[in-house]
N, C-alpha and C positions, 0 to 999 in steps of 0.2 A: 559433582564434577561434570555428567552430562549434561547440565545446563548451564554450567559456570562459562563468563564470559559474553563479550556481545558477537551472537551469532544471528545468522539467518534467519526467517520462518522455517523455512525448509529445509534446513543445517539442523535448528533447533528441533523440530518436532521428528527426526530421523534418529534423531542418538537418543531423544527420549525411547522413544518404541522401541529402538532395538535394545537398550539394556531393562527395559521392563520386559521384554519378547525372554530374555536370557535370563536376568533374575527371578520371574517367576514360569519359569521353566514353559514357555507360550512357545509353538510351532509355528504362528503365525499372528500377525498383530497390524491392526492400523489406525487411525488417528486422522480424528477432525478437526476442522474449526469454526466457528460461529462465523462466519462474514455478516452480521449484523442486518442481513435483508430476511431474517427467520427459517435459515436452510445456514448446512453444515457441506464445507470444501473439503473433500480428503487433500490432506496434507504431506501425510508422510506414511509409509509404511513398513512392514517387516515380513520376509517372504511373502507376500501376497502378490497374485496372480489374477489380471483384471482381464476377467472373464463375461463373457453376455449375460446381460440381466444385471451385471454391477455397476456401479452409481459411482462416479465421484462427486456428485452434490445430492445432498438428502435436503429433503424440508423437516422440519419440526415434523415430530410424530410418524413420520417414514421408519419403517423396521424395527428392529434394536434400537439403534443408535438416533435416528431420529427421536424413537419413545424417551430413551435417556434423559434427552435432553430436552426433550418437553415436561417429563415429571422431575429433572434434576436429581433421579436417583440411580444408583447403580441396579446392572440387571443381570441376573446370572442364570442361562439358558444352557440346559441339559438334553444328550440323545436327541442330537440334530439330526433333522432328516436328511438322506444324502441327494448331493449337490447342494447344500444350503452353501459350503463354502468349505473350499477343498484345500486340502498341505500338500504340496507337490515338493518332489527330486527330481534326482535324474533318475532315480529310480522306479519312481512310483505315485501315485496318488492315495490317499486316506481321508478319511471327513473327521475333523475332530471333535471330539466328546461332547466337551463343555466351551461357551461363551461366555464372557467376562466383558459386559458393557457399564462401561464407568464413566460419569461427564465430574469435569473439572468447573472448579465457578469462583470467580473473585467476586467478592462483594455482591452476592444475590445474581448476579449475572453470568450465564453458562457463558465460557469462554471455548469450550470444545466438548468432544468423546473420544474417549481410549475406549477401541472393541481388539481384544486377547483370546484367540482361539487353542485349546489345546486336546490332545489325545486322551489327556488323564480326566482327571478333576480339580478343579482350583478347591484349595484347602480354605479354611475362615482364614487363616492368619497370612495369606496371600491375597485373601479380599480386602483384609484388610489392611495391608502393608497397603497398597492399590487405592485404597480410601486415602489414609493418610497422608499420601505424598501428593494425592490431586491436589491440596491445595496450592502447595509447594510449585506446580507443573501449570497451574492460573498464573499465578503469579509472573511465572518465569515467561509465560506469553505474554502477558500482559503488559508487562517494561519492556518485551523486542517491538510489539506494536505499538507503545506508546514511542519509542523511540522510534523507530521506522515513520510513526505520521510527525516525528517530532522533524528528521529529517527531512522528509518531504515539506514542511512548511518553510525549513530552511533554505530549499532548495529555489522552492518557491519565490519565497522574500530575497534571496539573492538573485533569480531571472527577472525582479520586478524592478529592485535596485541597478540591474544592468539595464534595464530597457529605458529605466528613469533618467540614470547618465545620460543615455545615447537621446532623448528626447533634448535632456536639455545642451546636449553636445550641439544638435540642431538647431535647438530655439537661439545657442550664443550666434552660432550662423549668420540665422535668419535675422537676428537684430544688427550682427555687423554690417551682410548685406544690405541692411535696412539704412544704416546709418551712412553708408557709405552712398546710397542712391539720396540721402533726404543731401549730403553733404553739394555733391555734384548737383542735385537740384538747387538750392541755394547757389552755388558758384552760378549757375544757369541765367538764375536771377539777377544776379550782382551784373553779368555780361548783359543783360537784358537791359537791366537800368542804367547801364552806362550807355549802350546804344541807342536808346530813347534820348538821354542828357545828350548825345551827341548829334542825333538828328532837331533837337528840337534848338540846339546853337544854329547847327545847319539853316534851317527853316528861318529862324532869328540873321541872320547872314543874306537870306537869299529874300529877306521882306526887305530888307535894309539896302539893299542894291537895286531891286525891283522899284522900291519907291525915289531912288537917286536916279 
């Protein structure tokens, strides 16, 4: 149901996180994507607080979540040091326990990382609830990008179709204007060759008197 429907990147990858943050019981949660240049765009998040030293683009192999997604396995990091990455209130600050980094992948191809922070421990059947649906959560990126560049093409092919009209909007113009200068040039002509026909009577008239 949190991915049902045609949503956002940004829409989409928010209500992932936040019902993965709340179904498996995460403090704090965020979520990348592959932008296809070998580095991951944070996308969406849950409670997280971007603080110095934090990244919204990683390359392959940066941190966790880079490592992820460079071995395309899940990584689960225990008694983190503090400041690695803090759960904030209005009350208070805590560092949480355990890290839950997991990359999603359609078809051989990392398509992002889900990293899930929490106070407890993530249980197996939480990691692997987390495993299972990643593929489910490729996928669901993968039809809004596919459609998203599906769009843009269309968008595309429609500003190329209007500039095409307006071209040939012009060219009908230009050929009118054309037709209508070649038209007055002919009449020019026609005036031309009558005035010739008429001086060369003339001349014929004025040999013919000249010689009388």
């Amino acid at each position: 149901n949190s991915m049902r429907g045609e949503q956002e990147l940004p829409t989409l990858a928010k209500n992932i996180i936040t019902y993965l943050a709340s179904y498996l019981q995460a403090q704090v949660g965020t979520i990348y994507l592959a932008n296809g240049e070998d580095s991951l765009q944070l996308v969406g998040s849950y409670a997280y607080s971007i603080r110095k030293g934090n990244r919204n683009k990683l390359k392959l192999g940066d941190g966790l979540v880079g490592q992820a997604a460079l071995e395309k396995q899940p990584i689960l990091f225990t008694n983190l040091p503090y400041n690695y990455l803090l759960i904030s209130s209005s009350l208070g600050e805590t560092v949480p326990h355990s890290i839950l980094v997991s990359p999603f992948i359609y078809e051989g191809e990392v398509k992002g990382v889900i990293e899930l922070g929490t106070v407890g421990n993530f249980s197996e059947s939480q990691q692997g609830f987390l495993e299972q649906v990643s593929e489910n959560i490729a996928i669901a990126f993968h039809s809004t990008q596919t459609r998203t560049k599906m769009q843009e093409l269309l968008e595309a092919t429609q500003r190329q179709a209007k500039e095409l009209q307006t071209q040939q909007e012009s060219l009908r113009v230009a050929n009118e204007e054309l037709e209508s200068q070649t038209n007055a040039l002919r009449e020019s002509e026609r005036q031309l060759q009558t005035q010739q026909e008429e001086l060369r009577q003339t001349n014929e008239e004025l040999a013919e008197q000249a010689k009388a």
